[in-house]
C-alpha positions as CSV (number, residue, x, y, z in Angstrom):
1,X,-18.5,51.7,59.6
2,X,-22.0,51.7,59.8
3,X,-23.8,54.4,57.1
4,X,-28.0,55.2,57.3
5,X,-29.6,56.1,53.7
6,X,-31.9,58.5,54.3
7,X,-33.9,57.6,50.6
8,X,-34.4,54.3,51.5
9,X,-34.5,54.4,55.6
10,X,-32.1,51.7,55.6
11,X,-29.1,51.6,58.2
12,X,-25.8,49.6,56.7
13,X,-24.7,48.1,60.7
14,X,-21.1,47.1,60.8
15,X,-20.4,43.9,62.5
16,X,-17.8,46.4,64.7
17,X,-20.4,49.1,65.5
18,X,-23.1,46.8,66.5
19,X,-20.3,44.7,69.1
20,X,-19.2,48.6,70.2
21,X,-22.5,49.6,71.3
22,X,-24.0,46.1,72.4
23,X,-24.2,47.2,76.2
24,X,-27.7,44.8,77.0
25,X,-27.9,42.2,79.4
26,X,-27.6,39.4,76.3
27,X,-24.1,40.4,75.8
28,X,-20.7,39.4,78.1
29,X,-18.3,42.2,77.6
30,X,-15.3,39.4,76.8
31,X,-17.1,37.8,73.9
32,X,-18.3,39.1,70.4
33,X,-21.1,37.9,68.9
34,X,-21.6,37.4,65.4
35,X,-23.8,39.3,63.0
36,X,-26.5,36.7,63.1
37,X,-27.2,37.3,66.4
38,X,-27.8,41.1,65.9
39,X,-29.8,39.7,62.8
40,X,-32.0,37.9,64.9
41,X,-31.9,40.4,67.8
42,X,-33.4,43.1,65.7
43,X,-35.6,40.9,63.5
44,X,-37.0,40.2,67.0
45,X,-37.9,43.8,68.0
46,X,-39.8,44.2,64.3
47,X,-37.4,45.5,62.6
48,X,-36.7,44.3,58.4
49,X,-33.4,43.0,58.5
50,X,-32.2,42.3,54.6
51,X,-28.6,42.0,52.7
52,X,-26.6,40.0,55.5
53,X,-23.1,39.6,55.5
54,X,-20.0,38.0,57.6
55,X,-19.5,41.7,58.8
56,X,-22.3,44.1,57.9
57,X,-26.1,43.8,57.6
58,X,-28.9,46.0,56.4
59,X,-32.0,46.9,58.8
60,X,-34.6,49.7,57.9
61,X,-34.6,51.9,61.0
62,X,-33.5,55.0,61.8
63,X,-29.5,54.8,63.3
64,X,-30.5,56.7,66.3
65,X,-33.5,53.2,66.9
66,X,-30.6,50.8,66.7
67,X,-28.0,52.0,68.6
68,X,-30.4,53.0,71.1
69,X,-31.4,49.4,71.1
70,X,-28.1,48.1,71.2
71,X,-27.2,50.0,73.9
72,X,-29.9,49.5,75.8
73,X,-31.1,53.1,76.3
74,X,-34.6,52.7,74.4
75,X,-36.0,51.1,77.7
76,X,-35.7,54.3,79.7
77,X,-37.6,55.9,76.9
């Protein structure tokens, strides 16, 4: 389960949550990336991605930004 810290502005992203909302055109629904490749996704949009792990990672954005991102809904905005 993912978990946002508002003190710090840093979002704990679950290996699970980030493969539930991955809805771009870089992901095949029948395959599950690993958290690297959300690592890298998101290091490429600017975002600080820190404390990487098999299943989780740290990133300092806001939830709403990510899952937005992941989802693919921040283009329509």
């Amino acid at each position: 389960m993912s978990e946002y810290n508002r003190e710090t502005g840093i979002l704990t992203l679950s290996l699970a949550d980030a493969q539930n909302f991955h809805s771009t055109a870089d992901h095949n629904l029948d395959e599950n990336p690993p958290i690297e490749f959300y690592a890298e996704k998101l290091g490429n949009f600017g975002y600080e991605v820190s404390g990487i792990t098999t299943d989780k990672l740290e990133v300092k954005a806001p939830e709403a930004e990510i899952f937005e991102l992941l989802s693919g809904q921040h283009i329509y905005l």
